[in-house]
C-alpha positions as a printed Julia matrix, in Angstrom:
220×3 Matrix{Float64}:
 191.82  262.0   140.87
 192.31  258.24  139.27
 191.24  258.2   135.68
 187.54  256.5   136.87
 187.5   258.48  140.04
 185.22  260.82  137.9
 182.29  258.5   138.14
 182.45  259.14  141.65
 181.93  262.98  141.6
 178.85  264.81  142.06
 179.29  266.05  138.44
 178.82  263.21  137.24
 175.59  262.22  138.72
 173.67  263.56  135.79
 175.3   261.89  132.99
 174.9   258.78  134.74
 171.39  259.58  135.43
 170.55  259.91  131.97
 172.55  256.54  131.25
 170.45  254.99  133.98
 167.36  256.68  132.0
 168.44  255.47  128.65
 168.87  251.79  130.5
 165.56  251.66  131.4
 164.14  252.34  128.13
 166.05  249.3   126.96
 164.15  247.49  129.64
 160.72  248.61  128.95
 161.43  247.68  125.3
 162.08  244.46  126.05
 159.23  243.83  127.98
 156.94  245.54  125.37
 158.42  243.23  122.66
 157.95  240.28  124.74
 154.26  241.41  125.08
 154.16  242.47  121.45
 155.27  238.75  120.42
 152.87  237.18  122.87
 149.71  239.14  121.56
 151.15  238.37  118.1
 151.33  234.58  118.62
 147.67  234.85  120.67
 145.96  236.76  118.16
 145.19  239.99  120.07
 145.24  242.61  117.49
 144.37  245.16  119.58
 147.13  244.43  122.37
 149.66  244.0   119.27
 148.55  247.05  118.1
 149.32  248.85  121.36
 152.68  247.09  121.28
 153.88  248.74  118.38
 152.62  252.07  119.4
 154.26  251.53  122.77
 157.41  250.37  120.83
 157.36  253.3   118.34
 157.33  255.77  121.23
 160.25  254.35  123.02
 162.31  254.27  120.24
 161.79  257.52  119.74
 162.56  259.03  123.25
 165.41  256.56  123.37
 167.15  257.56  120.0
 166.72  261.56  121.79
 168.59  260.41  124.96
 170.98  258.99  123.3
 172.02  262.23  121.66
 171.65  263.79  124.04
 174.17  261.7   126.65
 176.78  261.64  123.53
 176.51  265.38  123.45
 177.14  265.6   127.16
 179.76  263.34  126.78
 181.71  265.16  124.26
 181.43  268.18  126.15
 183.47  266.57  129.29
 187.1   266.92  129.02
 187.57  264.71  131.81
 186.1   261.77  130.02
 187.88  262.11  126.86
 189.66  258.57  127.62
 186.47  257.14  128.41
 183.72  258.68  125.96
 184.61  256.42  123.48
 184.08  253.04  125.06
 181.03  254.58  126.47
 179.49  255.69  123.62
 180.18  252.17  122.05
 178.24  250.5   124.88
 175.09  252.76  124.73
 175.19  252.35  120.78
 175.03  248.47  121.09
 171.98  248.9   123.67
 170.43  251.25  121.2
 171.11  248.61  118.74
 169.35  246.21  121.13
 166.14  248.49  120.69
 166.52  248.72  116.64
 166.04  244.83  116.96
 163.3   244.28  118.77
 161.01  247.54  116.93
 162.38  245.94  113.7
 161.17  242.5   114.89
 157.64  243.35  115.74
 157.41  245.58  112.95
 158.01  242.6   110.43
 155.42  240.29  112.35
 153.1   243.06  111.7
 153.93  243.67  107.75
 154.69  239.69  106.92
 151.93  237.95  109.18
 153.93  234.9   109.48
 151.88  231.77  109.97
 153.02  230.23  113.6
 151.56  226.61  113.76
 150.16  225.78  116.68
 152.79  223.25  118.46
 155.68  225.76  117.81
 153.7   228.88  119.58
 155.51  227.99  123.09
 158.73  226.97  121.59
 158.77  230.73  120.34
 157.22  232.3   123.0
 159.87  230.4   125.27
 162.83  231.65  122.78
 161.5   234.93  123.11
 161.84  234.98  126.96
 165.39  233.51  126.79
 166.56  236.81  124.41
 165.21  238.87  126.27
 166.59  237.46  129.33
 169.92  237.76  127.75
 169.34  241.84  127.2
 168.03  241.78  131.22
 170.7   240.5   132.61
 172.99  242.84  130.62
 171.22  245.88  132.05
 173.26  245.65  135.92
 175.93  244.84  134.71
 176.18  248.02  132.78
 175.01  250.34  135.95
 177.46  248.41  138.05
 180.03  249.61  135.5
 179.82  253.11  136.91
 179.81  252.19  140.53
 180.66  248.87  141.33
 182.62  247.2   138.5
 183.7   244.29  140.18
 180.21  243.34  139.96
 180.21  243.55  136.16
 181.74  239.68  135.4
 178.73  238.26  137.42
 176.36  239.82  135.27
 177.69  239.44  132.19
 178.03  235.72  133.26
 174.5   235.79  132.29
 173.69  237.05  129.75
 176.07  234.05  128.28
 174.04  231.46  129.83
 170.79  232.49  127.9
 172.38  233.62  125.01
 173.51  230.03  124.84
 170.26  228.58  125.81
 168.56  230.65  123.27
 170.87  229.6   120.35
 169.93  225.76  121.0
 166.08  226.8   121.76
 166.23  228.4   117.79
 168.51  225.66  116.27
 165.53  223.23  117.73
 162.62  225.05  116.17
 164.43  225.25  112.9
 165.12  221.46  112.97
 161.47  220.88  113.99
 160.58  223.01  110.96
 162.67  221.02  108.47
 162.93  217.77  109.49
 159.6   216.98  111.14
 156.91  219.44  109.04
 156.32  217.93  105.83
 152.8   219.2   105.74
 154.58  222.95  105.27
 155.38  224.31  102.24
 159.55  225.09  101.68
 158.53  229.0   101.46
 157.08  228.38  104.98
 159.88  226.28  106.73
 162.04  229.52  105.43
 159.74  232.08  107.05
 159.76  230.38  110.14
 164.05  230.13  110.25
 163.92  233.8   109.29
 161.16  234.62  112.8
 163.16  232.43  114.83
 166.69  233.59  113.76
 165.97  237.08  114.0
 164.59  236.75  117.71
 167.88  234.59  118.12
 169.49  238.08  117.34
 168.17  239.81  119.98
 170.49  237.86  122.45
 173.59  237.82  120.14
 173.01  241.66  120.8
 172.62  240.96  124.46
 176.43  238.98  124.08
 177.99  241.94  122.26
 176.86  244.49  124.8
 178.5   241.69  127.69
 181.52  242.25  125.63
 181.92  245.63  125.05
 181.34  245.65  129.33
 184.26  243.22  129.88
 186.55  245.45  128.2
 185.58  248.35  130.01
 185.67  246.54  133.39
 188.95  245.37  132.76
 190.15  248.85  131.87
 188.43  250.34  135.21
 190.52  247.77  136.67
 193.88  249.09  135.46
């Protein structure tokens, strides 16, 4: 049996399960932060409340997955060549969700004040990082069973990475150069919102990464 033939075995179908499991906490996250920002921006308190409660619950049964894959994975001989590059994908997902609970937890402790004509432009970047963190989600099931399809994937999650990146280097010009009527304290809180969603897709691009390398390797 080749060295990835193991992902092929009935054996295996558990682990990968539970990495399938832990992938689609990633994606709920996502799609509660995106909500989370949108009730934010919109001034539902009670939907942003729920957000964070959603959030703080997925976090939660995400961080207890996650130990419990690594501890399945370190009791595998027959992926001691492999645990390790696995282990560093599923931490850079679980990074992924550290972002986006810390992210809506500082729009609920620092209230930033969104002005009106940027609430799209940060809805919009929003949708763009999260995109990014989507579109890295295939790529890393293909990884078990089809990773030819990986580089496709991945593909995208440089496209909106990139497209986020100029979407946040806009607003922050906008802020600076064309927003006199803000104070400097609030140009500054408005980089920090915007760089910090910005973040969520640089995440996205290390987790595209990390599945290049393994792809290659699977190729080998």
């Amino acid at each position: 049996m080749g060295l990835f033939d193991i992902f092929l075995n009935k054996s295996a179908d558990k682990l990968i399960t539970s990495i399938n499991q832990l992938l689609g906490l990633v994606d709920n996250s996502v799609l509660v932060f995106k909500d989370g920002v949108k009730n934010y921006l919109y001034y539902d308190e009670s939907g942003f409340s729920d957000s964070l409660s959603s959030m703080a619950s997925l976090e939660a049964e995400t961080g207890a997955l996650f130990r419990e894959i690594e501890s399945s994975l370190y009791s595998r001989g027959n992926l001691v060549r492999s645990r390790g590059d696995i282990m560093r994908l599923l931490e850079r997902f679980e990074h992924i969700i550290s972002i986006v609970s810390a992210d809506l937890i500082q729009f609920e402790i620092e209230a930033p004040k969104i002005p009106p004509e940027l609430k799209k432009e940060f809805m919009k970047l929003t949708e763009l990082a999260s995109l990014a963190v989507e579109s890295s989600i295939p790529g890393a099931k293909a990884y078990f069973t089809a990773p030819k399809d990986v580089a496709e994937t991945t593909n995208r999650v440089y496209f909106y990475e990139k497209e986020a990146v100029k979407l946040s280097q806009s607003i922050k010009r906008t802020v600076f150069h064309d927003m006199d009527s803000l104070k400097l304290s609030e140009k500054f809180h408005l980089r920090y919102f915007a760089l910090h969603i910005e973040d969520l897709a640089k995440a996205a691009v290390k987790v595209a990464e990390q599945l290049s390398v393994m792809a290659i390797k699977r190729s080998l």
